[in-house]
C-alpha positions in Angstrom: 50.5 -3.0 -54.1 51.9 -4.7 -51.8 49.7 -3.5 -48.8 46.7 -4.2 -51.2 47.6 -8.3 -51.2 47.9 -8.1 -47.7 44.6 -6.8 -46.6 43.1 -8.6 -49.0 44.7 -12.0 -47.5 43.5 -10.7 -44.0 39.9 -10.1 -45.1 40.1 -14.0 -46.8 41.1 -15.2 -43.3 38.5 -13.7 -41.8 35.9 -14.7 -44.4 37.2 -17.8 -43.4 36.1 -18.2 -39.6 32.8 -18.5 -39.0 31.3 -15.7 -36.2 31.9 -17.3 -33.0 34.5 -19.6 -33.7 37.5 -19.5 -32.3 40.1 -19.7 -34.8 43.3 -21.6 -33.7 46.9 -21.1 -35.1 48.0 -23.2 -37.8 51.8 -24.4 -37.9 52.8 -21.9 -40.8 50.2 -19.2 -40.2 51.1 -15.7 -39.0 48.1 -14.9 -36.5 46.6 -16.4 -33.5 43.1 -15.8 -32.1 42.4 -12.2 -30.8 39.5 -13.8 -28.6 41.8 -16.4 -27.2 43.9 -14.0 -26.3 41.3 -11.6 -24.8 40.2 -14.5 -22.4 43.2 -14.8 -20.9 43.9 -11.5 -20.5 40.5 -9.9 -19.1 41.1 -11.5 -15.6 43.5 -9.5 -14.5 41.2 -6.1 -15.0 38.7 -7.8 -13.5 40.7 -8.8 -10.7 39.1 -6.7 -7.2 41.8 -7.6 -5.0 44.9 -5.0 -4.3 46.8 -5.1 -7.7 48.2 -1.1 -7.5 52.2 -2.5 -7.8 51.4 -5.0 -10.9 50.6 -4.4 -14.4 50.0 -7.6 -16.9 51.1 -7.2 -20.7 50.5 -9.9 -23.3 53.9 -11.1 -24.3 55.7 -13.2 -27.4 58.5 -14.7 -27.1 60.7 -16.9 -29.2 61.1 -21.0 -28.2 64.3 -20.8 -29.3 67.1 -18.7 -27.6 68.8 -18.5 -30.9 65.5 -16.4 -32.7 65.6 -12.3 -32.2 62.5 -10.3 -31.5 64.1 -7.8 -33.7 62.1 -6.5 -36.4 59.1 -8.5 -35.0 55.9 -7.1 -35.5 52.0 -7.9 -33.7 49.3 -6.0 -35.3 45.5 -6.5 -34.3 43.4 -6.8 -37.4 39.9 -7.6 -37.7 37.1 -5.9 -40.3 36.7 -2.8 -38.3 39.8 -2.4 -36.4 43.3 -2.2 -37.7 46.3 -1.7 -34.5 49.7 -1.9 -34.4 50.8 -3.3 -30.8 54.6 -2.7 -29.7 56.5 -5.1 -28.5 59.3 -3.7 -25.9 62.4 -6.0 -25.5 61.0 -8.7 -23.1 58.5 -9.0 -26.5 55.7 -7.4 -24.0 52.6 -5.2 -25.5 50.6 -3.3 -24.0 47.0 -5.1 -25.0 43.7 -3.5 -25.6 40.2 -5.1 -24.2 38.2 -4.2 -27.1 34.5 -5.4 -27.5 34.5 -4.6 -31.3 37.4 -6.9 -31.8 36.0 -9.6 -29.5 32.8 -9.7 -31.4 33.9 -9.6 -34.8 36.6 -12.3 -34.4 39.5 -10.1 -35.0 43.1 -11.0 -35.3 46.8 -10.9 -33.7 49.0 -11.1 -36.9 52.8 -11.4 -36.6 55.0 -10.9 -39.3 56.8 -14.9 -38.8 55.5 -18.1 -38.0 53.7 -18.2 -35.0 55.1 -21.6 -34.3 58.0 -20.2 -33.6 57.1 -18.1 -30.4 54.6 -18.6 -27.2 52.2 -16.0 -26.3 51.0 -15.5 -23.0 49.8 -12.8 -20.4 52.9 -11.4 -18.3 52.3 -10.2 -14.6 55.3 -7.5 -14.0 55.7 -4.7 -11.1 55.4 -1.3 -11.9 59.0 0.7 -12.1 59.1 4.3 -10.3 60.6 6.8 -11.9 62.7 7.8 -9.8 64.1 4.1 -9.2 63.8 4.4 -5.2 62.0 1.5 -4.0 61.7 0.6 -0.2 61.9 -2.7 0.8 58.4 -3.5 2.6 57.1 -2.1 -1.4 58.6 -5.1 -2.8 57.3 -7.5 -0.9 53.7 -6.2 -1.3 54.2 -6.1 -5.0 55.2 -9.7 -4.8 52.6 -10.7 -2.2 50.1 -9.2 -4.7 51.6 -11.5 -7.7 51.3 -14.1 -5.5 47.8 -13.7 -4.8 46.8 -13.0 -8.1 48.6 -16.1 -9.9 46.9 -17.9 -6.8 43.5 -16.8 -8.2 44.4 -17.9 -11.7 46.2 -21.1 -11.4 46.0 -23.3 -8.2 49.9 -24.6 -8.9 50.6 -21.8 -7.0 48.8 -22.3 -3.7 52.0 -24.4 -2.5 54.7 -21.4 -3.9 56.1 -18.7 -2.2 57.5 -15.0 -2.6 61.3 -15.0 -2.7 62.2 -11.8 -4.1 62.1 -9.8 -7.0 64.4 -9.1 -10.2 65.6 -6.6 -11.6 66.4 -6.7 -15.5 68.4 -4.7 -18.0 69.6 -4.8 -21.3 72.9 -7.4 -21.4 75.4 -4.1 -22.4 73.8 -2.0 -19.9 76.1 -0.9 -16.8 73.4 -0.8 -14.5 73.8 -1.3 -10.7 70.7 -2.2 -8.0 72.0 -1.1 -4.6 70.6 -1.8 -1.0 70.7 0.6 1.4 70.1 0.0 5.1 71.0 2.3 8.4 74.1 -0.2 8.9 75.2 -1.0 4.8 74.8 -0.4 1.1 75.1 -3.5 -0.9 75.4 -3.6 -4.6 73.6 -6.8 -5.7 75.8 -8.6 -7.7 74.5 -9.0 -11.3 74.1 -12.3 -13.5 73.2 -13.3 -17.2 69.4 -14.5 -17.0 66.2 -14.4 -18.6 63.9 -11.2 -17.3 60.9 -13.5 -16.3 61.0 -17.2 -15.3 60.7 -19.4 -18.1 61.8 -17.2 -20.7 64.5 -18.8 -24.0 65.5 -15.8 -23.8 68.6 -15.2 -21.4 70.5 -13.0 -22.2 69.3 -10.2 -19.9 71.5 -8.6 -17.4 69.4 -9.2 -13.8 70.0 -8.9 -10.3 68.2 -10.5 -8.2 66.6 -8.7 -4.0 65.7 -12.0 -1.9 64.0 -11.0 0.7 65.6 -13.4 3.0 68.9 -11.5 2.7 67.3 -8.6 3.9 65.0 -6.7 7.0 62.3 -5.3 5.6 63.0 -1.9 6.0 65.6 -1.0 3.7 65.7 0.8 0.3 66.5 -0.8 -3.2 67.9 1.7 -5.6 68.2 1.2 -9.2 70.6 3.7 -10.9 69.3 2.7 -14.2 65.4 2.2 -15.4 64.9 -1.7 -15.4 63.4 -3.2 -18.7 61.2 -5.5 -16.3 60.8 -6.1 -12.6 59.5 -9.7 -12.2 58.1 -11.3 -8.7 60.8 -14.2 -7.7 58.1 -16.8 -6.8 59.4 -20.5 -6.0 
């Protein structure tokens, strides 16, 4: 019954936006534009310049410190298509590029007030498996960041690369070493947000400046990360 009122409401909601509009989150509504959402998204995979060590998700995340992303749920809902999108713990999706949902209007519904969170795309680097990473890597990755937040947002023209962080659960006992021909360094880890900007801080992260460092030399992470963010400033 209960999953009868609720497609019901969703099929009164979008009833209730003309085709072509673009509808726009009210303060006690659970959904934000799908279209809004696709336009700031679709950039990035159209992007032609070297992007291999970046990915981009679509991300929630709660204004307040104090709010959990537990139990928080983003579903994609429009007449035709029906998604459920998983949110990892940053509150990062992976998000589809659908024409279908583009054209019909569709919907990004979250189970709580939309007020309560921010919703943006989030540029990332991509882990390795086997959590070797040399050190010339990094600074690509984060070159390419660079360049690409450049391309979108001309704040960035006067920012540079600093390094990159590595992010774990707050419990985890993870360690990020770095390995040269004369050392091996264990960065020393802090309690932070994974990305800049982020309420949400309680993360364990270590941070690799690249001024610390030659460039030849190898990062190892003995744990998988839950994010590796470029340190731009």
């Amino acid at each position: 019954m209960k999953a009868a009122r609720r497609a019901i409401l969703v099929s009164l909601l979008c009833a209730a936006v003309p085709a072509g509009a673009q509808p726009q989150a009210t303060q006690d509504s659970g959904w934000v534009s799908y279209r809004d959402a696709y336009r700031a998204m679709v950039p990035f995979a159209k992007y032609g310049k070297a992007k291999n060590f970046l990915q981009n998700h679509y991300q929630v995340t709660p204004k307040d410190a104090s709010q959990s992303l537990d139990g928080l749920r983003l579903t994609l809902t429009g007449r035709t298509t029906q998604l459920n999108l998983p949110l990892d713990v940053t509150g990062r999706a992976t998000f589809p590029l659908l024409k279908a949902a583009y054209d019909e209007n569709a919907l990004l519904v979250l189970n709580r007030k939309v007020s309560q969170f921010t919703f943006q795309p989030r540029l990332s680097i991509v882990a390795r498996v086997d959590g070797i990473y040399e050190g010339q890597d990094l600074r690509t990755a984060c070159d390419q960041a660079l360049q690409y937040l450049r391309y979108t947002d001309a704040g960035y023209n006067s920012r540079h690369c600093a390094g990159v962080r590595f992010a774990f659960m707050k419990k985890s006992d993870a360690a990020v070493r770095v390995r040269d021909p004369e050392r091996e360094v264990t960065l020393p880890p802090e309690e932070g947000p994974a990305f800049d900007g982020d309420a949400n801080a309680g993360f364990r992260v270590m941070v690799y400046r690249f001024a610390d460092w030659p460039e030849r030399v190898q990062v190892i992470s003995q744990n998988a990360p839950v994010a590796i963010a470029p340190v731009i400033e």
